[in-house]
N, C-alpha and C positions, 0 to 999 in steps of 0.2 A: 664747350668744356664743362659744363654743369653751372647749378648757380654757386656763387660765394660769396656769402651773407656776413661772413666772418671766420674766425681761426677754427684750422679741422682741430675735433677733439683730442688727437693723438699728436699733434703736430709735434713735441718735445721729445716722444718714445722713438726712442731709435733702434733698428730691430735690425740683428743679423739672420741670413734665412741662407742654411748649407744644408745639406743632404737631392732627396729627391724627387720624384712627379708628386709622391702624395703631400707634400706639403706644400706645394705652388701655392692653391688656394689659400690657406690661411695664412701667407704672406700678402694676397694681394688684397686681401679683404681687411687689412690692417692699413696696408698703403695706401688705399684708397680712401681710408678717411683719414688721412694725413701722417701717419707714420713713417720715418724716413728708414725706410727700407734698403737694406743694403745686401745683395746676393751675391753669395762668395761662389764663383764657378770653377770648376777646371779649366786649365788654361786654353784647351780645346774643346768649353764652352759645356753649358749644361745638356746632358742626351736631350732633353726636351726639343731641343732648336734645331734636331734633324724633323721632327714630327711633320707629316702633310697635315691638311692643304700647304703649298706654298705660295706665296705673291708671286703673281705671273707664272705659275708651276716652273720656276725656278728655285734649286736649292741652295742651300745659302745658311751660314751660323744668322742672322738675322731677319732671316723670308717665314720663317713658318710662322702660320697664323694662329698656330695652338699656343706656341710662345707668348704673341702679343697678347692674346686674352688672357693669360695668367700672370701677366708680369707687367702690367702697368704700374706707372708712378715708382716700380723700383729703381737703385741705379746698380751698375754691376760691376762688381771686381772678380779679376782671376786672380787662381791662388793655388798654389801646389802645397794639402797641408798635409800629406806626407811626409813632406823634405820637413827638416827639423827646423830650417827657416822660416819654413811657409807654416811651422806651430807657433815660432814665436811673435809673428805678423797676427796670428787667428788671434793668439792671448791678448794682444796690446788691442784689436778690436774688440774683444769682449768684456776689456776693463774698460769702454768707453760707454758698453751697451749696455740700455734696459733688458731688452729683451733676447734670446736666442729660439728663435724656430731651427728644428733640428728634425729632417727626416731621415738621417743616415739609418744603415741598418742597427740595430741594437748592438751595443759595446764599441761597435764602428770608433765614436769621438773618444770614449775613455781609452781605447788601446793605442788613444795618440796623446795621450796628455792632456786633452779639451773634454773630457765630460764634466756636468754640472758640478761635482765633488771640488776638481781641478780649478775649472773657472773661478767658482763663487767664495775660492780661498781668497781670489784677491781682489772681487766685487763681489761683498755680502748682498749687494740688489738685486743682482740680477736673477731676472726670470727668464726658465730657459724649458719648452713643452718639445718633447719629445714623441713625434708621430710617427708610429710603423705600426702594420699589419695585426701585430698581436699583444704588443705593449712590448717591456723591457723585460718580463721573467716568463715564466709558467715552459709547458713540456713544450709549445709552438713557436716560442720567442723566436727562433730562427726558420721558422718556414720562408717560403714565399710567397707572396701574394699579388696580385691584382688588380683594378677594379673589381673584375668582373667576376673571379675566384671568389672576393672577398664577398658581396652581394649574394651568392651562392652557398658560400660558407656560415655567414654571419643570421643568415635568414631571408632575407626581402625577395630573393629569388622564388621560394617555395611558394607566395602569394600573387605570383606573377604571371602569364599565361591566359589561355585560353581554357574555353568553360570543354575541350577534348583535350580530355589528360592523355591520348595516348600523344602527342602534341607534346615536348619537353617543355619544361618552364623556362622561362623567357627573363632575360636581365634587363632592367631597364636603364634606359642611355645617360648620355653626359655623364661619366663620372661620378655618379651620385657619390660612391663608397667614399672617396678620395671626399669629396666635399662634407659629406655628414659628419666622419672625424674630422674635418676642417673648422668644422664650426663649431663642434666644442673643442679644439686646441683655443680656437680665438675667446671663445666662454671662458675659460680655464686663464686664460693670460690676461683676460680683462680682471678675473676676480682676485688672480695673484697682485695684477698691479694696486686694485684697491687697497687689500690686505696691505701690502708696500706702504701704502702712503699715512697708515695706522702705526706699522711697527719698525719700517726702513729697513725691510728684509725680505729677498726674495725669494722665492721656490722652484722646486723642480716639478714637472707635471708628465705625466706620462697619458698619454693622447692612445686608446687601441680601438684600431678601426673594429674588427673581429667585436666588439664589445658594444662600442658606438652602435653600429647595425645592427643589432642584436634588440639593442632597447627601443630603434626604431623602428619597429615589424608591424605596426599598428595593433591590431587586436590578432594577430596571431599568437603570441607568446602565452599572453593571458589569459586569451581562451584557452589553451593548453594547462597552466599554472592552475588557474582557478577551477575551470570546470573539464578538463581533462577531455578538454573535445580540440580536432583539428580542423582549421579551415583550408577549403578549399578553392585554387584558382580559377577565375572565371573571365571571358573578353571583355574589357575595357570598362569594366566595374571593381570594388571592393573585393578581396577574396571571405569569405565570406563559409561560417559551417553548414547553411541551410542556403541551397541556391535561390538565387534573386531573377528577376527577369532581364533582359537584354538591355543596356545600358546607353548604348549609340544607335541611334538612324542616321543615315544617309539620304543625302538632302536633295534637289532637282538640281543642284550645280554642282553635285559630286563629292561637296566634302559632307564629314561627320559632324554631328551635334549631340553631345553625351549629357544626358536629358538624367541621368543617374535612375531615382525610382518614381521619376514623372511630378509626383505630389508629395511634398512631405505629411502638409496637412489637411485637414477634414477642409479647411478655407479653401485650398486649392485644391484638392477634388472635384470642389465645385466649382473653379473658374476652369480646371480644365476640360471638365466636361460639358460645359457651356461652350469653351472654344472649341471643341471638336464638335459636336451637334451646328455651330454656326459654319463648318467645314463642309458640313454636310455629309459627316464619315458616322452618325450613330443614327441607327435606325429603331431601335426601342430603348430610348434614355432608362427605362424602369431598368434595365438589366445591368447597370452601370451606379446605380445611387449607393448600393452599398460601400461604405469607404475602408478598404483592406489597411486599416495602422499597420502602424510598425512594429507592434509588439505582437499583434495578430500573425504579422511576418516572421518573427520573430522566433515564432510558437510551430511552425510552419502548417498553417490551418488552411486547410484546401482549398474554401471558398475565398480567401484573401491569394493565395495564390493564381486562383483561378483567374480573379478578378485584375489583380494584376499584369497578365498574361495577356487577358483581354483588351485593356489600355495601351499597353508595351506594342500588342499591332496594329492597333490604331495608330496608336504614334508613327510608326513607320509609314502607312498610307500617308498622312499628314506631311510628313517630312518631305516624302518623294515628289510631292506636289508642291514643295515652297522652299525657297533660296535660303542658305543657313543663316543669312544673316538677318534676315527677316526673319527667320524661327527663330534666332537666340532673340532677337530685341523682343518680342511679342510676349516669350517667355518672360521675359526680363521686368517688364511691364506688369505681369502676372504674379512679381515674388517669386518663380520659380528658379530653385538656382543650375539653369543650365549651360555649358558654355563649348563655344564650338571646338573642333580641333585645327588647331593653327599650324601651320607650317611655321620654320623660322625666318620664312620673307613677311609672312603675313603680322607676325606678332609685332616686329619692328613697324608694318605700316598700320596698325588699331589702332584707329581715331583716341581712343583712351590713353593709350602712351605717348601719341603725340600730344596730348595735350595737355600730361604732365611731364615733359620734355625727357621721356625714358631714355628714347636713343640720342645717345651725343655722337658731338663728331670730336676725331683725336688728331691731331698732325702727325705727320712724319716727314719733320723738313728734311729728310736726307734720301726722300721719296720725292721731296716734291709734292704732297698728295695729303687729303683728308682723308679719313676712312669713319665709318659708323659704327660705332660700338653700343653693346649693351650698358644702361645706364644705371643709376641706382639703384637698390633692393631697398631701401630705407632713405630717410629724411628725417635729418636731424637738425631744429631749426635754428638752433645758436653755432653748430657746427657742423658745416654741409660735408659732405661726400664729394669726393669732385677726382676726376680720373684729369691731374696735372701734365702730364704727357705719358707717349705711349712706352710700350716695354723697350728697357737698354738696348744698344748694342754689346755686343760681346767686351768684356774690358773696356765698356765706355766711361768710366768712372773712374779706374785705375789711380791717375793722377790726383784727379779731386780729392780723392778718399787716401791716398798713399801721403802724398804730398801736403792737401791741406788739412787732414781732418787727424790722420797720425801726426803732420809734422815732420812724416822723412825727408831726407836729401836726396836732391835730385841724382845723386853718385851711388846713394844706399839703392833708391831703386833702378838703378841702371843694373847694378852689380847681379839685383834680384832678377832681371831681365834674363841676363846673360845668363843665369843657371839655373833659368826656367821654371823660377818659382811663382813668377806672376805673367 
């Protein structure tokens, strides 16, 4: 279950999270260091919980396994907040909450009486970040979007691909988009809550992915802004305006090892070309001593390219003749910062994460069964990170949260049963 050393830092914040896929993450990245998370679903369960894979490729409101990794440590209520009942259920939650994560579409909560104006008449604290695709105004407020749209639209796409552009550019996986605005909604709620605890007043934040990804293009934006130049995509390197050499070898056991530009510095120049001559791959060391910098690269000066070029296949001789993980450690040893490409069995079994207890295991008593999860991104040593149990079942909390934490009657929510508002 993780370690726990002491109280998570969030444990008092208590956070309602309604809307949809784009703001999973920056609910659960809250919950997970202690935040008591509470996710208002439709009564026939958030779309997410059809998503494959499934446990045992059965389907099922609580088998998908895209679910469980976005919704641990939450608990779940349904809620019909259309019906004018299931608004005045939302209101009496959101006078109890710090916080509201809210990926509805824009205008969505205000055209029911729950936007932030609504709410925080009657909890001046509350913090409430609003994540969609474009933000809450401007001429695209109401597009639609995607990951993978968004990734496309926003920028990161254009730097992505292969070094044949007739080859379309290429989106890269997991969700990034969804998670990049995710992590400044969570930036954005942590700084409002500070703010809070200054002036005991909360805010509204408006979270847009489209903008989010925009600013994180690396140095594509800015070359463009500053020096009016565009870069270009290249395989499994940097994209980059002045092309660079080939970035991966493939190793004698098949997988890759992206070695980036071999040598950063004049230091390791020289260790690398000591280790390749002890390979027995350089036949006139003089032809190699020259050291091609970065800014020589930079400049894009022919004999630095050249010389590069020249390394870049040696490297691959090199490679093809030793096991990746014997290249990455040798490098490793060297200063060199190279590192292999992992599958995601593999990364779970690195000797490195095991031995800072990355993967944990999570129950699912109602499985009978442990399962392995992805473990902390951080560590916090007064207040751990710790995945508490795994994601809800559907209405698994209903009672707790109706019953004990509103204080309804066991007759009020029967009645709400019966007209389908939970």
């Amino acid at each position: 279950m993780g370690h726990d050393t002491g109280n998570s830092v969030l444990e008092d914040v208590r956070v309602l999270e309604v809307g949809g896929e784009i703001g999973a993450w920056c609910g659960k990245l809250l919950a997970d260091m202690g935040a008591d998370v509470v996710k208002v679903e439709p009564c026939d369960g958030d779309p997410t919980r059809t998503y494959e894979p499934f446990y045992g490729n059965e389907s099922g409101p609580d088998r998908s396994l895209f679910f469980w990794h976005y919704n641990t440590n939450k608990r779940s209520v349904t809620l019909d907040i259309e019906s004018e009942s299931g608004q005045q259920v939302f209101r009496n939650l959101a006078n109890r909450a710090d916080v509201i994560v809210d990926s509805a579409p824009p205008g969505y909560l205000p055209s029911l009486g729950l936007g932030y104006g609504d709410l925080s008449a009657s909890n001046a604290s509350l913090v409430m970040a609003s994540i969609t695709p474009f933000g809450q105004d401007g001429p695209y407020r109401d597009f639609a979007s995607t990951d993978l749209t968004a990734l496309a639209f926003g920028g990161p796409v254009w730097s992505c691909g292969y070094d044949d552009h007739d080859i379309p550019p290429v989106r890269g996986g997991g969700n990034q988009a969804y998670h990049t605005v995710g992590h400044y909604a969570v930036i954005g709620i942590m700084t409002a809550l500070v703010h809070r605890q200054f002036t005991g007043t909360g805010q509204y934040i408006d979270a847009n992915m489209h903008a989010a990804l925009n600013i994180t293009t690396e140095a594509a934006t800015y070359s463009w802004l500053v020096a009016g130049d565009t870069v270009q995509r290249q395989t499994g390197r940097h994209a980059s305006v002045i092309p660079t050499p080939q970035a991966q070898v493939l190793c004698k056991d098949g997988r890759y090892v992206n070695v980036g530009i071999g040598a950063r510095t004049e230091e390791q120049w020289f260790h690398l070309l000591a280790w390749m001559e002890e390979e027995g791959l350089v036949e006139n060391l003089g032809e190699y001593l020259s050291y091609p910098s970065r800014e020589a690269m930079r400049r894009g000066d022919p004999d630095a390219m050249a010389q590069q070029r020249r390394v870049a296949e040696t490297l691959r001789k090199m490679a093809a003749k030793t096991d990746s993980y014997d290249l990455f450690t040798r490098a490793q040893e060297l200063g060199f910062q190279w590192g292999i490409i992992n599958s995601p069995e593999d990364v779970l079994n690195d000797p490195h994460f095991k031995a800072r207890d990355f993967p944990v295991e999570v129950e699912h008593p109602e499985l009978g069964e442990t399962f392995v999860y992805p473990g902390a991104p951080y560590r916090l040593t007064k207040s751990p990170w710790r995945i508490a149990k795994r994601a809800p079942l559907l209405g698994e909390h209903n009672e707790q949260v109706y019953l004990g934490d509103l204080g309804m009657t066991e007759e009020c929510l029967a009645e709400l049963r019966a007209e389908g508002v939970v």
